[in-house]
C-alpha beads as a LAMMPS data file, in Angstrom:
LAMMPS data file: protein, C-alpha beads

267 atoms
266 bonds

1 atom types
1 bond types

-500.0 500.0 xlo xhi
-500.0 500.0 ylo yhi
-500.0 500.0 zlo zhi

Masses

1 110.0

Atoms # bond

1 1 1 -415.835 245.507 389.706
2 1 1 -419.173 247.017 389.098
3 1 1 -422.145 245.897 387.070
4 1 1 -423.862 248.583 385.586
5 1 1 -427.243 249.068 383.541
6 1 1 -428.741 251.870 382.221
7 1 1 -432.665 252.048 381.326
8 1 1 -434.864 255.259 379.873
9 1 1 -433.690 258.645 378.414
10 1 1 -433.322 261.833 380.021
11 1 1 -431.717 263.325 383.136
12 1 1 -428.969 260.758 384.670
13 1 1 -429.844 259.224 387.989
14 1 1 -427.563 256.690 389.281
15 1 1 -429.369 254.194 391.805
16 1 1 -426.794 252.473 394.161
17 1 1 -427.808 249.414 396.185
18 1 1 -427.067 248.289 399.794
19 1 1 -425.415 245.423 401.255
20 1 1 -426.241 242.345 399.666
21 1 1 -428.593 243.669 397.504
22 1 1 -428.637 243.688 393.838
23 1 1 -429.414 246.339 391.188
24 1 1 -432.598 244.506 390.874
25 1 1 -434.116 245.333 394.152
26 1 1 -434.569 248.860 392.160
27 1 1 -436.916 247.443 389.244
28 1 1 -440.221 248.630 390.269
29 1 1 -438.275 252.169 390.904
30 1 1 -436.486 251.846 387.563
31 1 1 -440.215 250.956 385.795
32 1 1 -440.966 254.625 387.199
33 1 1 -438.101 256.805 387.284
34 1 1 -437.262 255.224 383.742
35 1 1 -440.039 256.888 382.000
36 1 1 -438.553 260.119 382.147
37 1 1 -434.696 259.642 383.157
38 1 1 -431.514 257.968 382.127
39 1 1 -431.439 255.379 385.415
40 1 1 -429.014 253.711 385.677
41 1 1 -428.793 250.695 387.911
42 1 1 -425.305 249.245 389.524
43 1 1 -423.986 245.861 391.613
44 1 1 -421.929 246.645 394.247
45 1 1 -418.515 244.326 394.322
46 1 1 -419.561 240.641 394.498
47 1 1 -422.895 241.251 394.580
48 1 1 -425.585 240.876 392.042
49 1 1 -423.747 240.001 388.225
50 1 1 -420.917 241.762 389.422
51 1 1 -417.902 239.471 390.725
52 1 1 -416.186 239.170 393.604
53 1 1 -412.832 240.893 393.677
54 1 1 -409.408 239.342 394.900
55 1 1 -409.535 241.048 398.120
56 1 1 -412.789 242.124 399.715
57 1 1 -413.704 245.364 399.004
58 1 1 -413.960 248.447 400.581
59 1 1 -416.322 251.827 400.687
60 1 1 -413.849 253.255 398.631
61 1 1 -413.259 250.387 396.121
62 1 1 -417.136 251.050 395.369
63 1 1 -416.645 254.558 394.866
64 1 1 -413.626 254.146 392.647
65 1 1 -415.893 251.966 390.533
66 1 1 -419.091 254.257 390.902
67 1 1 -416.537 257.089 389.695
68 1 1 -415.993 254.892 386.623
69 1 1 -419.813 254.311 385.459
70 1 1 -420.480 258.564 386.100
71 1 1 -417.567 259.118 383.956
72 1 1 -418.782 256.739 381.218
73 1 1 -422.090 258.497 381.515
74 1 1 -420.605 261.825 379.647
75 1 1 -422.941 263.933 381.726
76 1 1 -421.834 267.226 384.082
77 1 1 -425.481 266.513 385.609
78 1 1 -425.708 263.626 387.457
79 1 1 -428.371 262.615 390.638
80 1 1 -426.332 259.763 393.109
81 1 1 -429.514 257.974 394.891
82 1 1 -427.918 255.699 397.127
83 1 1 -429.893 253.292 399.565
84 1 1 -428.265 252.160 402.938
85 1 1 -424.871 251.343 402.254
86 1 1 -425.328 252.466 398.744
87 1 1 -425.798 255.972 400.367
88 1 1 -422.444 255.747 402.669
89 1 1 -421.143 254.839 399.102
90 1 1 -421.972 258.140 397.449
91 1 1 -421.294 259.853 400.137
92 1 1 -417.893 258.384 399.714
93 1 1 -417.669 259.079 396.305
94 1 1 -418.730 262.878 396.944
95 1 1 -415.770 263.453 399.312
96 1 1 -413.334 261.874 396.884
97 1 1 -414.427 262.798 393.806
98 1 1 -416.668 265.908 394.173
99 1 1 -419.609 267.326 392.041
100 1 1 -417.994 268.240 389.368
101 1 1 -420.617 265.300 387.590
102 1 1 -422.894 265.208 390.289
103 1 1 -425.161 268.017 391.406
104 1 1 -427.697 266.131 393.356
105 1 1 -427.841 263.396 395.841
106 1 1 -430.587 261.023 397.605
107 1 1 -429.902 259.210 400.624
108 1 1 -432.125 256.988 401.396
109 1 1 -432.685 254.770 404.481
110 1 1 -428.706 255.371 405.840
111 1 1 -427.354 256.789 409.050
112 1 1 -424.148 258.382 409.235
113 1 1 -422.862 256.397 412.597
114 1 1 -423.567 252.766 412.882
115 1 1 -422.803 252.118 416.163
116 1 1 -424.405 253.579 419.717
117 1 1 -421.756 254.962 421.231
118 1 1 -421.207 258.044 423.207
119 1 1 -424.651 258.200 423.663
120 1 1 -425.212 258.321 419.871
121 1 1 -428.975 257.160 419.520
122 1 1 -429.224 256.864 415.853
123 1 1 -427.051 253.488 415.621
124 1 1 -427.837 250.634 413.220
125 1 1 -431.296 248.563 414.812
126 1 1 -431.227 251.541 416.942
127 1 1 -428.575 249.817 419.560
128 1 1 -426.004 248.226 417.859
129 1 1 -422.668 248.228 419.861
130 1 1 -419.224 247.025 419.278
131 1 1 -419.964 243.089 420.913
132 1 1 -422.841 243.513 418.350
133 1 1 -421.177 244.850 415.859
134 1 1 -418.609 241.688 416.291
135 1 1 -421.061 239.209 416.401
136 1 1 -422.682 240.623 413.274
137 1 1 -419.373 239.988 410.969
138 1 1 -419.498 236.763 412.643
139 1 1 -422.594 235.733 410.856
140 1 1 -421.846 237.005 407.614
141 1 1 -418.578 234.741 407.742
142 1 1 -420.034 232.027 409.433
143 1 1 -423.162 231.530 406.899
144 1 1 -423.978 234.769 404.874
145 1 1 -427.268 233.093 403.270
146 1 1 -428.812 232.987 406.410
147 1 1 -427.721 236.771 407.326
148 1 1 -428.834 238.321 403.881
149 1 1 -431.952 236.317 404.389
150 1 1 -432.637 237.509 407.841
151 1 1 -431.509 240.936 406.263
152 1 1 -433.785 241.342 404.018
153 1 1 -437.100 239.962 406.196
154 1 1 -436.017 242.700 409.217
155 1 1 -435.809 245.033 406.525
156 1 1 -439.598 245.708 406.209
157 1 1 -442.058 247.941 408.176
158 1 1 -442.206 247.357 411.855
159 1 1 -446.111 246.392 412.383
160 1 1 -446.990 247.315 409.197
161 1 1 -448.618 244.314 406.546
162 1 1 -447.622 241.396 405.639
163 1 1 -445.037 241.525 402.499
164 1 1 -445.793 240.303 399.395
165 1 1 -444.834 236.259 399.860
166 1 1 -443.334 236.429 396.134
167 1 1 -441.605 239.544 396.451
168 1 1 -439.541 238.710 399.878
169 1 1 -438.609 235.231 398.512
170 1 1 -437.502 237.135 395.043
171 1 1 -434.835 239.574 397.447
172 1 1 -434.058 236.527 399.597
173 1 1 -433.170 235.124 396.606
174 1 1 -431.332 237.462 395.141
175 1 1 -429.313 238.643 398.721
176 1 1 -428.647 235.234 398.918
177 1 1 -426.277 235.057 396.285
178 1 1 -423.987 238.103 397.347
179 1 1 -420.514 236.885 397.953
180 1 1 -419.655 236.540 401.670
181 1 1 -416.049 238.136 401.188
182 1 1 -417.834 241.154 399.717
183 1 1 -420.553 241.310 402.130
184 1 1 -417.991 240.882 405.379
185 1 1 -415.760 243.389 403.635
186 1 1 -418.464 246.384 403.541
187 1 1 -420.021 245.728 406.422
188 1 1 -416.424 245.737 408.358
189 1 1 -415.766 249.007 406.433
190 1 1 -419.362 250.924 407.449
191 1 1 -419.222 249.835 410.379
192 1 1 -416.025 251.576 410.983
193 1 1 -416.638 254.988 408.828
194 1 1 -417.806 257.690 411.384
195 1 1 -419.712 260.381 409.156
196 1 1 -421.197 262.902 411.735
197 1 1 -418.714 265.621 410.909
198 1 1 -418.290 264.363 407.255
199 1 1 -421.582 264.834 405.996
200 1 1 -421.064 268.611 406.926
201 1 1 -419.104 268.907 404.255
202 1 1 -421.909 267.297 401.257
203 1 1 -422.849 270.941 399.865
204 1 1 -424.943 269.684 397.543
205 1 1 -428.928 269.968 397.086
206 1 1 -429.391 266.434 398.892
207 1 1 -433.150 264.889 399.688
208 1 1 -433.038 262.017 402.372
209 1 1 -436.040 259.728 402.172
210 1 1 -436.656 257.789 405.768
211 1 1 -439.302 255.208 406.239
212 1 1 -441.239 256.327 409.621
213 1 1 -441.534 252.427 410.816
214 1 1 -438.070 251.515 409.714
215 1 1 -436.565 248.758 412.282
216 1 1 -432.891 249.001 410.718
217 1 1 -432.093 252.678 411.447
218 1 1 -434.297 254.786 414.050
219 1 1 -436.308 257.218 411.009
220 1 1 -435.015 260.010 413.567
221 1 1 -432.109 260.115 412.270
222 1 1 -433.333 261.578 408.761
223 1 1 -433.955 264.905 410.628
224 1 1 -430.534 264.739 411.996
225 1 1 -429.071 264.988 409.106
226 1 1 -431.750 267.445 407.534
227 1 1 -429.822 269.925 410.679
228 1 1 -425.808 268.582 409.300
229 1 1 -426.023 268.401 405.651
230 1 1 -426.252 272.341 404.507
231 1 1 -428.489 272.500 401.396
232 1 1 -431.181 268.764 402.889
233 1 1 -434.209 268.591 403.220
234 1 1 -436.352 265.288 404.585
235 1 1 -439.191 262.967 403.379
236 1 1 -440.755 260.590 405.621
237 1 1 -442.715 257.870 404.213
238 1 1 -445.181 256.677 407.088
239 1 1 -445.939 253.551 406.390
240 1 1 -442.309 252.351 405.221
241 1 1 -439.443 250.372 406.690
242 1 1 -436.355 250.088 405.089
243 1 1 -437.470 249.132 401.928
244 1 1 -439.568 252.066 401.149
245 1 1 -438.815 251.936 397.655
246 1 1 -440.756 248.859 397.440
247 1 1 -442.731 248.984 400.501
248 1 1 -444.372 252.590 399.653
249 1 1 -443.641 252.886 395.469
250 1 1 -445.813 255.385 394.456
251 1 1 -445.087 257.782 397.699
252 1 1 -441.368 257.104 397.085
253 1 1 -441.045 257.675 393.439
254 1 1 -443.065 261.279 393.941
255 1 1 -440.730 262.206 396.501
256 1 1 -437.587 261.946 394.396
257 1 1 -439.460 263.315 390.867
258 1 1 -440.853 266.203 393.173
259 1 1 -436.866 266.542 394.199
260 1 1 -435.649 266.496 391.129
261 1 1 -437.637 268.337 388.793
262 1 1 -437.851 271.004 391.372
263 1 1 -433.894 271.039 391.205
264 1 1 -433.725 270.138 387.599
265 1 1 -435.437 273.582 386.897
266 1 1 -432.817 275.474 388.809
267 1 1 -429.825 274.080 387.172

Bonds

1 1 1 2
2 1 2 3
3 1 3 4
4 1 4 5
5 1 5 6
6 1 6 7
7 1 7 8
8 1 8 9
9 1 9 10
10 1 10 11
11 1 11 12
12 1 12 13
13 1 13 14
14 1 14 15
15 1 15 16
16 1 16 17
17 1 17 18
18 1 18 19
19 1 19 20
20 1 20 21
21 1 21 22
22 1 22 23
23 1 23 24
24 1 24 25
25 1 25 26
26 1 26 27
27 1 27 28
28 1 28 29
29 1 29 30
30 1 30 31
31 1 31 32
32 1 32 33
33 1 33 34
34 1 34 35
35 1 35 36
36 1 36 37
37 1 37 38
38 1 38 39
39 1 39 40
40 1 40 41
41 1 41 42
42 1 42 43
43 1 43 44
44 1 44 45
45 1 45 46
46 1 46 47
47 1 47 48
48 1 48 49
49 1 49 50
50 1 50 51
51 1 51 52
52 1 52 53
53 1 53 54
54 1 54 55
55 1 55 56
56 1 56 57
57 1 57 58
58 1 58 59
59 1 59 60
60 1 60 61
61 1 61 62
62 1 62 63
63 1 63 64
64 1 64 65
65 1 65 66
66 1 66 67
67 1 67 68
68 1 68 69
69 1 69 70
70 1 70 71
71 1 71 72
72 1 72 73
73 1 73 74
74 1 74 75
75 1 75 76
76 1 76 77
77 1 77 78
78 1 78 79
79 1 79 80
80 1 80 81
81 1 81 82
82 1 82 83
83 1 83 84
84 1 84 85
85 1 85 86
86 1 86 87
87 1 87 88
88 1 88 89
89 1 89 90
90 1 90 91
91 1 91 92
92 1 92 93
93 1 93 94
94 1 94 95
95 1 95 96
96 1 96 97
97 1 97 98
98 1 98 99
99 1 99 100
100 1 100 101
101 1 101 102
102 1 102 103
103 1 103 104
104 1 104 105
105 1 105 106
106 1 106 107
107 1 107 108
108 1 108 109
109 1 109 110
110 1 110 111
111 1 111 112
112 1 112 113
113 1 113 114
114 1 114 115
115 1 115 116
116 1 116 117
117 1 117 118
118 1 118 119
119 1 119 120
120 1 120 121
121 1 121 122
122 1 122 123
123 1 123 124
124 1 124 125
125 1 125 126
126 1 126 127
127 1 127 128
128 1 128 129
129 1 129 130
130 1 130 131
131 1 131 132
132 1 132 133
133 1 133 134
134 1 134 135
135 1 135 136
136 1 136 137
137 1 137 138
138 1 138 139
139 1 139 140
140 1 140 141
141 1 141 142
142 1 142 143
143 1 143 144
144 1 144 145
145 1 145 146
146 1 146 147
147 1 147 148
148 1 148 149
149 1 149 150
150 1 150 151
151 1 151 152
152 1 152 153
153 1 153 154
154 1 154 155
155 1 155 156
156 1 156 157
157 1 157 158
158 1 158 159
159 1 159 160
160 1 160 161
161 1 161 162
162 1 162 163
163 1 163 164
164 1 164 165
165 1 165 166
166 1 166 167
167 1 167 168
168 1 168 169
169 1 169 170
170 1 170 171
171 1 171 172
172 1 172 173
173 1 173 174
174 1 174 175
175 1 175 176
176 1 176 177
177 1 177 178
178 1 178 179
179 1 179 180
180 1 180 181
181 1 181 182
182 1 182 183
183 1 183 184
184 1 184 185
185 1 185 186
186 1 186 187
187 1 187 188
188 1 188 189
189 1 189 190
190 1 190 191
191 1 191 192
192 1 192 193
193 1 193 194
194 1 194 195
195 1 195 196
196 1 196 197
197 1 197 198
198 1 198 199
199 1 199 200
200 1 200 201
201 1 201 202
202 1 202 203
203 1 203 204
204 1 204 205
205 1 205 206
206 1 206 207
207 1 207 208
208 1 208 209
209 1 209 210
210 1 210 211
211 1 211 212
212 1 212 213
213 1 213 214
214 1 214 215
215 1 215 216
216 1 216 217
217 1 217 218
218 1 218 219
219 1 219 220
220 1 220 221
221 1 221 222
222 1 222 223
223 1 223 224
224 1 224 225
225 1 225 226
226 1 226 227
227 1 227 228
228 1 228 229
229 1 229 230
230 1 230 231
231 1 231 232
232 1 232 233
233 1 233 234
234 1 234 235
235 1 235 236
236 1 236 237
237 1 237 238
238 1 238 239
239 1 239 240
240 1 240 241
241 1 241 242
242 1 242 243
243 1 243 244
244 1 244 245
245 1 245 246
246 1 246 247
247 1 247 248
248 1 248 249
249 1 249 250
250 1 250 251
251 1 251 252
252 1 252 253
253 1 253 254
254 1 254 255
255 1 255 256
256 1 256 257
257 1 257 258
258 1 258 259
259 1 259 260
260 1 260 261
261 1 261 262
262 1 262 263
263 1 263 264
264 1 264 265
265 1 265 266
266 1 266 267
């Protein structure tokens, strides 16, 4: 159910994607973080190379398969980076599986409640509630292209520069191509998972990276979980959206080698 790749030598960091994304929205991170770890790079269920099941998949269906690849790593010292969904999938593979492979995770770009509810202020597009929520899976099954597409272009820094012309029509491309099953399936799954109290329970040295002009999830939110998560810290990249792994490279990738070769050293 899950594509994997694995690029470089070293330390194993597992990069996980987010809806409709492929592993290849990761290359410029893998060209950096390769140099000096194992990376390896995975496609969620139906997306990317990796086909679409029978049924569509869930959050935990990912996991299961995530659980697979760490295990076929051989390593007791695995880092989980997961981006947007990809994060709510680690985070669901922490809770089911545990650490007893992984010892560090990086959540990047996720919140842990997609929906504004209860006065929650840290929902998806900063107001997304249930009518919205319903009208979202509407588009997905209704035409997913266009939704991946229009993914993908809200995805970037809110008044920030122009996108590279090649590089948005290379992840329209590629989100594009994610199967609409899959893509309906997760998103109906997130959008259900409430992980306020769950993420309590991630004790694990954890480093959330937030892009400050992010338009999908308010970048609040990454100090909100800096306060829930016991052993997090925060990195704000201020001129990033949700793509800060591309839109910010060079400020990303020092984050997460500052991260882990600071928590390399302790292990």
């Amino acid at each position: 159910m899950m594509r994997a790749e694995i690029h470089g030598t070293g330390p194993a960091l597992v990069l996980v994607p987010g809806l409709a994304a492929s592993r290849h929205f990761f290359d410029t991170t893998v060209a950096d973080l390769g140099r000096d770890h194992r990376v390896v790079t995975v496609d969620l269920p139906g997306h990317g190379d990796a086909p679409a099941p029978a049924q569509p998949p869930t959050l935990s269906d990912c996991a299961a398969a995530l659980h697979e690849v760490v295990e076929g790593l051989g390593s007791d010292d695995v880092t989980l980076l997961g981006w947007s969904l990809g994060a709510t999938v680690a985070w669901t593979y922490l809770e089911t599986f545990g650490t007893r492979r992984v010892r560090r995770l990086i959540s990047v770009e996720q919140t842990p409640w997609l929906l504004a509810d209860d006065g929650w202020p840290y929902a998806a597009f900063g107001s997304l509630d249930r009518a919205g929520a319903t009208a979202l899976l509407g588009d997905v099954r209704g035409d997913c292209g266009a939704f991946a597409e229009n993914l993908v272009r809200g995805s970037f820094a809110v008044d920030g520069p122009a996108p590279d012309a090649a590089l948005v029509a290379d992840l329209v491309r590629q989100a594009r191509g994610a199967d609409a099953g899959a893509v309906a399936g997760l998103l109906s799954d997130v959008l259900a998972q409430d992980w306020r109290d769950r993420v309590t329970a991630l004790r694990l040295p954890t480093l959330l990276v937030h892009g400050r002009r992010s338009a999908v999830y308010p970048p609040e939110v990454g100090n909100w979980l800096a306060k829930a998560m016991p052993d997090a810290r925060v990195e704000f990249l201020d001129h990033s959206g949700h793509l800060c792994f591309l839109e910010e490279p060079e400020a990303f990738g020092a984050a997460v080698r500052g991260f882990l070769t600071s928590e390399e050293k302790q292990s």
